[in-house]
Each structure stands twice: as C-alpha cells, then as structure tokens.
C-alpha positions in Angstrom: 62.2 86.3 82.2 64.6 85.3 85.2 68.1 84.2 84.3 69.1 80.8 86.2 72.2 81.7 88.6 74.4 78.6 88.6 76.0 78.2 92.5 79.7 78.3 91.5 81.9 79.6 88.3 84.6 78.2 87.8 87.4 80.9 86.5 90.8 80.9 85.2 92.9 83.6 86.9 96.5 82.6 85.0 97.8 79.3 84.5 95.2 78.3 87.8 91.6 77.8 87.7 89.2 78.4 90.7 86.2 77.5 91.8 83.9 80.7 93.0 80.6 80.5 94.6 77.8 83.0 93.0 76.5 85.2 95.9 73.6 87.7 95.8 75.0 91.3 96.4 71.8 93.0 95.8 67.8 91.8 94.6 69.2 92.3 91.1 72.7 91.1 91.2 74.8 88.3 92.0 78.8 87.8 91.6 81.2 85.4 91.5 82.9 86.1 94.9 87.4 85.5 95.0 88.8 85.7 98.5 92.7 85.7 97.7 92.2 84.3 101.4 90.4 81.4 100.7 92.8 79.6 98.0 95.9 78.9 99.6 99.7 79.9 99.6 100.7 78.5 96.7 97.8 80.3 94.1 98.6 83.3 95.7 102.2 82.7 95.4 102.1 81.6 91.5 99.2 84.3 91.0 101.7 86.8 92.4 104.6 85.5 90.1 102.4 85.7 87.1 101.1 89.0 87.3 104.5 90.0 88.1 105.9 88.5 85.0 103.4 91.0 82.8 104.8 94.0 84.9 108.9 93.4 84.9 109.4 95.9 81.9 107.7 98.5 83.6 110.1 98.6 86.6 108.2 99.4 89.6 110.3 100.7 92.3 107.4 100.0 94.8 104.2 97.7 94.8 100.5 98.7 96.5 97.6 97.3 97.3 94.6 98.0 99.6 93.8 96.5 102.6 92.7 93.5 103.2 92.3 91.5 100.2 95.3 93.5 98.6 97.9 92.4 100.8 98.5 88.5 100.1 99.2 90.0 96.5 101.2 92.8 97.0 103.7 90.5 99.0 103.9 88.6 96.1 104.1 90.4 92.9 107.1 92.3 95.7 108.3 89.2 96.2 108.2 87.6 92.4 109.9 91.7 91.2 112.5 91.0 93.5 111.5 94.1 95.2 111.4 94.5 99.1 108.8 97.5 100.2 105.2 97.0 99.4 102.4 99.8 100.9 98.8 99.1 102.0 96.5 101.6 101.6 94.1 101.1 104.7 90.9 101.2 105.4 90.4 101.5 109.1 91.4 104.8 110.2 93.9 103.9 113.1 95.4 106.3 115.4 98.8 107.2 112.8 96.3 108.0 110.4 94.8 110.7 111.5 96.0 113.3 109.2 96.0 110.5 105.8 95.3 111.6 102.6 92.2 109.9 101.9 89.5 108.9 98.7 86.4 107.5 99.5 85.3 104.7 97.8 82.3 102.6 96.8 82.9 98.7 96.8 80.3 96.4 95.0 81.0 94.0 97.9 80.7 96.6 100.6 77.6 98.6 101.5 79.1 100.7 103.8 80.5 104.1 103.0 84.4 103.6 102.9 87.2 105.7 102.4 91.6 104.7 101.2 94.4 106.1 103.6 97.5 106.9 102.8 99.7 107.5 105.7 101.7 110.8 105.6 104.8 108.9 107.1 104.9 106.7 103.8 104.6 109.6 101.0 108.2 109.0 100.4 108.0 105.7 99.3 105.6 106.7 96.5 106.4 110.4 95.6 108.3 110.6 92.5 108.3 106.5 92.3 107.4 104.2 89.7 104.6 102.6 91.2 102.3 99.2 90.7 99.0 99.6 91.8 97.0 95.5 92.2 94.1 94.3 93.6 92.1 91.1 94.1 89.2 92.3 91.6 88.7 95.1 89.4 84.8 95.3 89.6 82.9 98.4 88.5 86.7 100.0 88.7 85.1 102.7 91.3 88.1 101.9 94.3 91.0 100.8 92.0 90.2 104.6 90.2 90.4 106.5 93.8 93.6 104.6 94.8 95.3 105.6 91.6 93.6 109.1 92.3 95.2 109.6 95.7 98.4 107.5 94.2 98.8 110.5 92.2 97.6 113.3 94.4 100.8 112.0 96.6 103.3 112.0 93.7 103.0 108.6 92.5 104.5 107.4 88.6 101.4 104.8 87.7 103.7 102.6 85.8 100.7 100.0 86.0 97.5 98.3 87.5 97.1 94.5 87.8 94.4 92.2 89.1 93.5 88.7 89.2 90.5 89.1 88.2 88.1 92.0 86.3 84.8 91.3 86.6 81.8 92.8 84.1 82.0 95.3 81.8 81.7 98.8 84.2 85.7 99.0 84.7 87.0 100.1 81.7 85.2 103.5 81.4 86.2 104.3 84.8 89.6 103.6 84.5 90.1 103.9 81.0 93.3 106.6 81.5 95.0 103.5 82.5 93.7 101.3 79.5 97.4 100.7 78.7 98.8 100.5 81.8 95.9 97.4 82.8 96.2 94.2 83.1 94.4 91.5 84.7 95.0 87.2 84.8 91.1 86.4 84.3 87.8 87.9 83.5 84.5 87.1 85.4 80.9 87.6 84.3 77.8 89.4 86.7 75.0 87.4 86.9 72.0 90.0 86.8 69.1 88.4 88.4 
C-alpha cells in the first residue's frame, strides 16, 4: 500500500515555523527539504539566538559548522554567544587544503562521495577548546558523527551539537556518545514512499 506524500510540511524549528517542500531523494524516499538559505535573515538570526540560548552554560570558546548550509548558523549562534571566531569545515578541497585532516562522509541529500576538511592552519582554534559543533539538519547523523570524529581527532572539547532540525529516527544510534551533549529546535518526519 503506497503512503500519500503531502507537497509541503510545515515544521516548527523554535519559536518559528516553516514551510518545507517534500522532495524525492530516492524511488523509496522523500524528505522534507530546509535550506537555512531560503528563509531569510531574520529566522536565521532568531534560529541562531535560540539555539544559542540552550548552549550558554556549556561555554563554547569556538562555534563550527560545515560548509555551505552550516555557515548562516554558525555566524549566529557566534554572534548570539557573544563569541567572535567561528570555523567551517569545507568541502571543496581548495589549494590551502591540501594537507587537511579529512572524514568522508555520506549525505542523504548528496549522492556523491564527499569528504570534511579541516585546515591545518586552524587546529589551534579547536585543540584543547571547548567547542560547539551545529548544523542545518541532523539526518541519518552519518556527517554530523565524522565532523565530531575529526573535531576530536584535532583536539577538540565537544561541549555540544545543535541543529535546527533532526529529521527521522536513524541519528540517535549514530551519535548516541553525544546523546547528552544534543540538542535540536524541531523534529521532521521521512516520508517512505
């Protein structure tokens, strides 16, 4: 028996609630797609403030994110902990990069093969620091577990994870040494088809 997949969910990531459109992702499985991109200054600004808010007792001394998606966010849950240095971990390997520690990872968005970078140069900004590890969407957990993986491989204190949004229920095995260190503002269904 096929399952009707509705066009759009609407979700509540914090005190703001989005409209998502349902996109096919594979013959068997559809998700509710959030672009950080797509919704504006101000959600990711009070998105940023709110998640934030959940981490101020942990005292970060740093904030980081992954490219692309990552970045809106981790300027401002920096911005919102009154912090200044945020750190992307890339995906492109550019010319600096060349001797990055890397993780591959496995996106449910992404069919290509991809791997995190860490440039060398910025070690020192997470080596022995408390750092806060968020993400647009905590999906089947598979990239947010190799960023904390090469997070700690470089010397990073995981003093906690935060996303706007987890989707499903395959995250919390994968990350589940982080269990008390997660947090996220919503939580989206799949829609299995």
């Amino acid at each position: 028996m096929s399952t009707e997949i509705p066009e759009n969910y609407v979700a509540q990531i914090g005190s703001q609630q989005v409209t998502l459109p349902v996109i096919p992702v594979s013959d068997t499985l559809s998700i509710a797609l959030m672009m950080i991109i797509d919704h504006g200054v101000r959600f990711a600004e009070t998105a940023g403030r709110e998640l934030a808010a959940h981490f101020t007792d942990a005292k970060p001394d740093i904030v980081v994110a992954p490219a692309t998606l990552g970045i809106p966010l981790a300027i401002e849950v920096t911005r919102a902990l009154g912090l200044d240095q945020y750190l992307i971990l890339q995906k492109t390997r550019k010319v600096h990069l060349g001797d990055a520690l890397e993780a591959p990872v496995k996106a449910i968005t992404n069919t290509a093969s991809q791997a995190l970078l860490l440039d060398r140069a910025r070690l020192g900004d997470v080596q022995g620091k408390r750092v806060l590890f968020v993400d647009d969407v905590i999906s089947t957990g598979s990239s947010s577990g190799a960023a904390l993986a090469l997070l700690e491989e470089a010397g990073a204190d995981i003093v906690g994870m935060g996303a706007l949004l987890a989707e499903g229920d395959g995250w919390p095995t994968v990350l589940d040494a982080y269990h008390d260190r997660l947090f996220a503002l919503g939580r989206i269904p799949l829609f299995p088809h």
